[in-house]
PyMOL commands that place a pseudoatom at each C-alpha (Angstrom):
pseudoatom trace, name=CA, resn=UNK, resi=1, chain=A, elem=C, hetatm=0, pos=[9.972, -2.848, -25.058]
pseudoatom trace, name=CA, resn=UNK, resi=2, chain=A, elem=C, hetatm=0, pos=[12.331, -0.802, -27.164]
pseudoatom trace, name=CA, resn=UNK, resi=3, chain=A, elem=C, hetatm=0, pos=[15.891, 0.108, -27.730]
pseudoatom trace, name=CA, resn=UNK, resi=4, chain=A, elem=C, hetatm=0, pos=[16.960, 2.445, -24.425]
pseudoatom trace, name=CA, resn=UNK, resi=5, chain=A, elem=C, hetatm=0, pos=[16.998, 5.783, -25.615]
pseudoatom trace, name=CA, resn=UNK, resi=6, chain=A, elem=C, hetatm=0, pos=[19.028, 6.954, -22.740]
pseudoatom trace, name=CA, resn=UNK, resi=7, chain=A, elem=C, hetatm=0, pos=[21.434, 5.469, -20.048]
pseudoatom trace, name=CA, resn=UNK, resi=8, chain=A, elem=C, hetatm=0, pos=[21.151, 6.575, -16.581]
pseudoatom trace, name=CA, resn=UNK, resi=9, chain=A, elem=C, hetatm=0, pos=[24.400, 5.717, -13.574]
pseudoatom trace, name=CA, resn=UNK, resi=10, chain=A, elem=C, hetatm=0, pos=[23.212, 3.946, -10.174]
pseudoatom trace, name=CA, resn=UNK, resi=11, chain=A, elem=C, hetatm=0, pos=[25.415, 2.688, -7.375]
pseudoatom trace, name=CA, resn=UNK, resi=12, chain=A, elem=C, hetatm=0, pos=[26.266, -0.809, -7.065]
pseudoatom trace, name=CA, resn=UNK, resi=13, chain=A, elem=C, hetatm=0, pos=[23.695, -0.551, -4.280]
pseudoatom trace, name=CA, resn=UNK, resi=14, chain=A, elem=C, hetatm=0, pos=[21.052, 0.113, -5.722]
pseudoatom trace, name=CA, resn=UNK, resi=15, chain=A, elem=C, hetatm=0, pos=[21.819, -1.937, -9.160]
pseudoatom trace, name=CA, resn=UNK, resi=16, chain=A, elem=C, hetatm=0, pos=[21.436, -5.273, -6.601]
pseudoatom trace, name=CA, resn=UNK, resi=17, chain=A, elem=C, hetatm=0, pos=[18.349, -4.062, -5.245]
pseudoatom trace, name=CA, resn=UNK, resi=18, chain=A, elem=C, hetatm=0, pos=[16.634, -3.938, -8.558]
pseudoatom trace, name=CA, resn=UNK, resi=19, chain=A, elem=C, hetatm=0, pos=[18.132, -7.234, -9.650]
pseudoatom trace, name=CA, resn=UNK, resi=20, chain=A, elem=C, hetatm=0, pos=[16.184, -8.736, -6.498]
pseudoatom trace, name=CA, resn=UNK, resi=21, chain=A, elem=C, hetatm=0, pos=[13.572, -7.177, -7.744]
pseudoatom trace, name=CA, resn=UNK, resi=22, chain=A, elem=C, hetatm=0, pos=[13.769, -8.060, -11.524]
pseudoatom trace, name=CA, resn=UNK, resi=23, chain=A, elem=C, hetatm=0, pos=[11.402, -11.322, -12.178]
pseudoatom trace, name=CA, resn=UNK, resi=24, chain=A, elem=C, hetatm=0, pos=[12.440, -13.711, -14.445]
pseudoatom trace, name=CA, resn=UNK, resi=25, chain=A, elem=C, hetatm=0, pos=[13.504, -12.418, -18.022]
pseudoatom trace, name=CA, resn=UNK, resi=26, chain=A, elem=C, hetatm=0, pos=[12.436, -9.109, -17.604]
pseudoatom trace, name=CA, resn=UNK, resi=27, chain=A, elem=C, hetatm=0, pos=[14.998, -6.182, -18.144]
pseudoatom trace, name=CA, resn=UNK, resi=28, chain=A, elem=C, hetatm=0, pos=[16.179, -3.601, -15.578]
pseudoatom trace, name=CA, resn=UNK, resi=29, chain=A, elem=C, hetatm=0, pos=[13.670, -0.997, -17.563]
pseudoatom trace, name=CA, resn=UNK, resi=30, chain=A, elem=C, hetatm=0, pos=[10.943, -3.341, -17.013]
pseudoatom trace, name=CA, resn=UNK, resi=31, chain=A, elem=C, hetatm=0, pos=[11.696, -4.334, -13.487]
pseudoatom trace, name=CA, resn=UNK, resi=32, chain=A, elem=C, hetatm=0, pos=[11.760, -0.458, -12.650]
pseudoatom trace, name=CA, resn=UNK, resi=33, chain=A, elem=C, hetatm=0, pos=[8.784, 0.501, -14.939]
pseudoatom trace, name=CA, resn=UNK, resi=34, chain=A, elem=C, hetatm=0, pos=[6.235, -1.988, -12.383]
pseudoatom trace, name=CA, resn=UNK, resi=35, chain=A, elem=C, hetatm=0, pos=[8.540, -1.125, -9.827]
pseudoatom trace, name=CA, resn=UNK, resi=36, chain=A, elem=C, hetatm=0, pos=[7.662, 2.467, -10.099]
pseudoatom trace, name=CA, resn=UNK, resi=37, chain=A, elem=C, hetatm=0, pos=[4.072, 1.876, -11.021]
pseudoatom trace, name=CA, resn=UNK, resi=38, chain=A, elem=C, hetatm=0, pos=[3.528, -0.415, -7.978]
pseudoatom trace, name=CA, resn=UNK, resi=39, chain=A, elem=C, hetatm=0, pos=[4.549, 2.724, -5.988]
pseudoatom trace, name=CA, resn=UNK, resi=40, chain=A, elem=C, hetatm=0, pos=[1.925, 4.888, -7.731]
pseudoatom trace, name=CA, resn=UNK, resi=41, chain=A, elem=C, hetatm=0, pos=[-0.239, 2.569, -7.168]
pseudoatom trace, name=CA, resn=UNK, resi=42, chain=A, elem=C, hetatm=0, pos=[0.067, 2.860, -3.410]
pseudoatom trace, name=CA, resn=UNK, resi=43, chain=A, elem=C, hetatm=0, pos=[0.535, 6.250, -2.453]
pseudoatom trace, name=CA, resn=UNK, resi=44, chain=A, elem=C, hetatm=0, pos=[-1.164, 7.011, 0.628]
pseudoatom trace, name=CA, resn=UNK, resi=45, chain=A, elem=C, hetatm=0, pos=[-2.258, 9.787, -0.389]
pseudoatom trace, name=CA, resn=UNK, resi=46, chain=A, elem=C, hetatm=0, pos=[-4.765, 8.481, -3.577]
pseudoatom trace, name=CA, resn=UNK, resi=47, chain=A, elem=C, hetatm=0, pos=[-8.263, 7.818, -1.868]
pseudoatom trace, name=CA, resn=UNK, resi=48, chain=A, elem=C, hetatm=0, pos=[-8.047, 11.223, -0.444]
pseudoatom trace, name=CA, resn=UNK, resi=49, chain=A, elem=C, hetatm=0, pos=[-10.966, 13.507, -1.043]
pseudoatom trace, name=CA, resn=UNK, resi=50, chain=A, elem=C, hetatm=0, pos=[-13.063, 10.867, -2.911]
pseudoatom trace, name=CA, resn=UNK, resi=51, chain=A, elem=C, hetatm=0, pos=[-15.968, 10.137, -0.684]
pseudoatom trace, name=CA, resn=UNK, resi=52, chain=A, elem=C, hetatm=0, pos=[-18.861, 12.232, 0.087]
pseudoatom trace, name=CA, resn=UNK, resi=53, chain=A, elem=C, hetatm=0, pos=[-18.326, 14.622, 3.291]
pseudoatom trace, name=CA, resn=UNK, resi=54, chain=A, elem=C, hetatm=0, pos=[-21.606, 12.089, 4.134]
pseudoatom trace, name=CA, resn=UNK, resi=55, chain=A, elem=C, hetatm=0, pos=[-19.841, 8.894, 2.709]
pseudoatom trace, name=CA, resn=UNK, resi=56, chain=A, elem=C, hetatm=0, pos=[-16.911, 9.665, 4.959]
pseudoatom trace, name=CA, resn=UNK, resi=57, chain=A, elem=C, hetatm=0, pos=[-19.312, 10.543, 8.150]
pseudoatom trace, name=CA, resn=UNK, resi=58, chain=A, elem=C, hetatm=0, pos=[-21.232, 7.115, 7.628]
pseudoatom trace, name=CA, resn=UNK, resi=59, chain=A, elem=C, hetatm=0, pos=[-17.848, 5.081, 7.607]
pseudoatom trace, name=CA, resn=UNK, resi=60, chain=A, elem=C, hetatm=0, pos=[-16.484, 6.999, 10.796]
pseudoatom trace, name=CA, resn=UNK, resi=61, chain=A, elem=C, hetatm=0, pos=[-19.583, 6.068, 12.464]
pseudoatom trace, name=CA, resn=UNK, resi=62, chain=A, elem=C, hetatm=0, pos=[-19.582, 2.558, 11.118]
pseudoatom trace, name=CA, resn=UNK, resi=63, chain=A, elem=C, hetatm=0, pos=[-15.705, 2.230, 12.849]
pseudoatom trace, name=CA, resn=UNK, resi=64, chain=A, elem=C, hetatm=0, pos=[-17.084, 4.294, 16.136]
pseudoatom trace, name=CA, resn=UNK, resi=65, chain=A, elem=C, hetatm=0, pos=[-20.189, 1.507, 16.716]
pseudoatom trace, name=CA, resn=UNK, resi=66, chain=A, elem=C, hetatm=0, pos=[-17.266, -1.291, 15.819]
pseudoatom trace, name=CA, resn=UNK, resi=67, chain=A, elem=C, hetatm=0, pos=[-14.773, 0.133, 18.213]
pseudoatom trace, name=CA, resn=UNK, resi=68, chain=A, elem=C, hetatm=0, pos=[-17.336, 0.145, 20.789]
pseudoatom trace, name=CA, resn=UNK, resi=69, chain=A, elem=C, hetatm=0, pos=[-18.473, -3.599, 20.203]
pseudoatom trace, name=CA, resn=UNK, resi=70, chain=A, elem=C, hetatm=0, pos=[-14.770, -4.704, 20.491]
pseudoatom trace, name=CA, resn=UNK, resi=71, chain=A, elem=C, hetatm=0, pos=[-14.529, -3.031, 23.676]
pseudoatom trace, name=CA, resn=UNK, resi=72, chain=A, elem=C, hetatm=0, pos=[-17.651, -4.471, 24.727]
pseudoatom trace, name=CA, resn=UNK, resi=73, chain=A, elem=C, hetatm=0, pos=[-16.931, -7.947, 24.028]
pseudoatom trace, name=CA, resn=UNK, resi=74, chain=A, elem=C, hetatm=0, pos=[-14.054, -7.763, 25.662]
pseudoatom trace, name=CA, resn=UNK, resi=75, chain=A, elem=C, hetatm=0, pos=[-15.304, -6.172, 28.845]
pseudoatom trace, name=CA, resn=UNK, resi=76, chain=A, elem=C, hetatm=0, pos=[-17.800, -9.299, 28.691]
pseudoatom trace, name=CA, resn=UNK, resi=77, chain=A, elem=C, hetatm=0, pos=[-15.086, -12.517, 27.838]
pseudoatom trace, name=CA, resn=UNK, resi=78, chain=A, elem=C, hetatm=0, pos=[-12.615, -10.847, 30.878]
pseudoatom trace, name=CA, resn=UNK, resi=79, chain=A, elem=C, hetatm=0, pos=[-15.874, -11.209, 32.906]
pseudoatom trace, name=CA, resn=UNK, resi=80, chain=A, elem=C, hetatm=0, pos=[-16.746, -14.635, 32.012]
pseudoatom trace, name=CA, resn=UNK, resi=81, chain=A, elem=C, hetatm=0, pos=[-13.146, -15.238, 32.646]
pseudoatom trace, name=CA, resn=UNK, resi=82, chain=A, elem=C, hetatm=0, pos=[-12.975, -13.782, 36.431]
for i in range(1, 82): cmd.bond("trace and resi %d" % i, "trace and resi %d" % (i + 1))
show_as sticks, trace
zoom trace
């Protein structure tokens, strides 16, 4: 990584919580850059939109029949348990 081309001011607060976060030998720029990209990385909002109107019918169906099954099998193993 290069020279810093600018300096930014953070509380004291938040200074410690990036030096919890800093691994070993890597600078504040390059704790935050993976910091920051881990976020990115994550947002909940990402998958959104990517499947098939289809795709996304076939998976709600798939999680329907599994709900179901759960339910099931536990209706039968509180039986069996009576």
């Amino acid at each position: 990584m290069g020279a810093a081309d600018e300096q930014i001011r953070v509380s004291e607060t938040v200074k410690r919580k990036i030096e919890r976060h800093r691994r070993e030998g890597e600078s504040y720029n390059d704790a935050l850059e993976r910091i920051l990209d881990e976020e990115d990385a994550g947002d909940f909002y990402d998958g959104f939109g990517r499947w098939s109107d289809k795709e996304a019918d076939r998976v709600r169906e798939g999680r329907r029949k599994s709900k179901e099954k759960r339910k099931r099998r536990m209706r039968e193993r509180a039986e069996d348990a009576a």
